[in-house]
Every structure is written in structure tokens, then in C-alpha cells.
N, C-alpha and C positions, 0 to 999 in steps of 0.2 A: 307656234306649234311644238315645237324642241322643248319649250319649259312644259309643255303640256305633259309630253314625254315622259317627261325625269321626273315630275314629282308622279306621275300615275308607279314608276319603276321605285322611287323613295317610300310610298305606301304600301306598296306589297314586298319590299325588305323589313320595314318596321315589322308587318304582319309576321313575316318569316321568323323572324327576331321574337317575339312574345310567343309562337305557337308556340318553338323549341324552347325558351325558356320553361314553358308550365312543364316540358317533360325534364325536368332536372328531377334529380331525386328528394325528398325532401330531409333526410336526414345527409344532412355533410360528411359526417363522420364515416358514414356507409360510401357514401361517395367517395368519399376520398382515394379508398382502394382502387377505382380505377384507374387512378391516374398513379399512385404512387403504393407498390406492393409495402406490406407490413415488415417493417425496422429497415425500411431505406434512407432513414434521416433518422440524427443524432436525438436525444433528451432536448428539451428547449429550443433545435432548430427552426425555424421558421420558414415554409415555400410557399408559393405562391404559382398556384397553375391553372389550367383553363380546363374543367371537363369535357365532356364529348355534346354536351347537352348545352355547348356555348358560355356556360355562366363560368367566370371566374370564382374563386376560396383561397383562403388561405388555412394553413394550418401549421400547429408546433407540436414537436414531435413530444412521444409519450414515452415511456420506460416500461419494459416489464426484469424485474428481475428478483428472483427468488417466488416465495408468493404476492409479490409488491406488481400490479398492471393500475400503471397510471396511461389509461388509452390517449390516443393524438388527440388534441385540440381543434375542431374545425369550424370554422363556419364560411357561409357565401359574402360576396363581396358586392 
């Protein structure tokens, strides 16, 4: 009755798991600002964080200097 349980509690965290997924944003780039304000990581740095929407990304950082904006790099993982 106990395994009956746990797997009935295993299918509705998977569920939980894929709703929140679909609300991630679909542009990373856009996303990424929530997790890390604009020029908080170096040219070429690389992070790696988890957004509010559960999905992990990574991204490298971008430069802007003079009229030169090379924006961050992102995508989901």
C-alpha cells in the first residue's frame, strides 16, 4: 500500500515539474535578467543559475562599450 503511495506522490511532482516548466520564458536572454541584473558578470564570464520557473541556463557575459553592445549569451539547459 506504501509503494502505492509514493509512486501516486512521484506522478504528481513529475506533473508539478512540466506544468512549471511550460511557464519558463521562452526567450533566455529576456530571462536571464531575472536572475542576474545587467553588467553583473564580466565579458566571456560564464554562470549558471536556476530561474524562478525551475528550469536551469547558462549564460556568458556580453560587453557594451562605446557604441559596441555585444548582449549576454543564453540559453536553457
Amino acid at each position: 500500500m506504501r509503494a502505492i503511495g509514493l509512486i501516486i506522490v512521484g506522478m504528481f511532482a513529475g506533473l508539478a515539474w512540466s506544468v512549471e516548466a511550460k511557464q519558463c520564458p521562452a526567450d533566455p536572454f529576456l530571462a536571464s535578467k531575472t536572475i542576474w541584473n545587467w553588467g553583473e558578470f564580466r565579458t566571456g564570464e560564464v554562470r549558471t543559475g536556476v530561474h524562478p520557473c525551475g528550469r536551469k541556463m547558462t549564460c556568458i557575459g556580453g560587453k557594451i562599450s562605446g557604441n559596441v553592445i555585444i548582449k549576454r549569451s543564453c540559453h536553457w539547459d
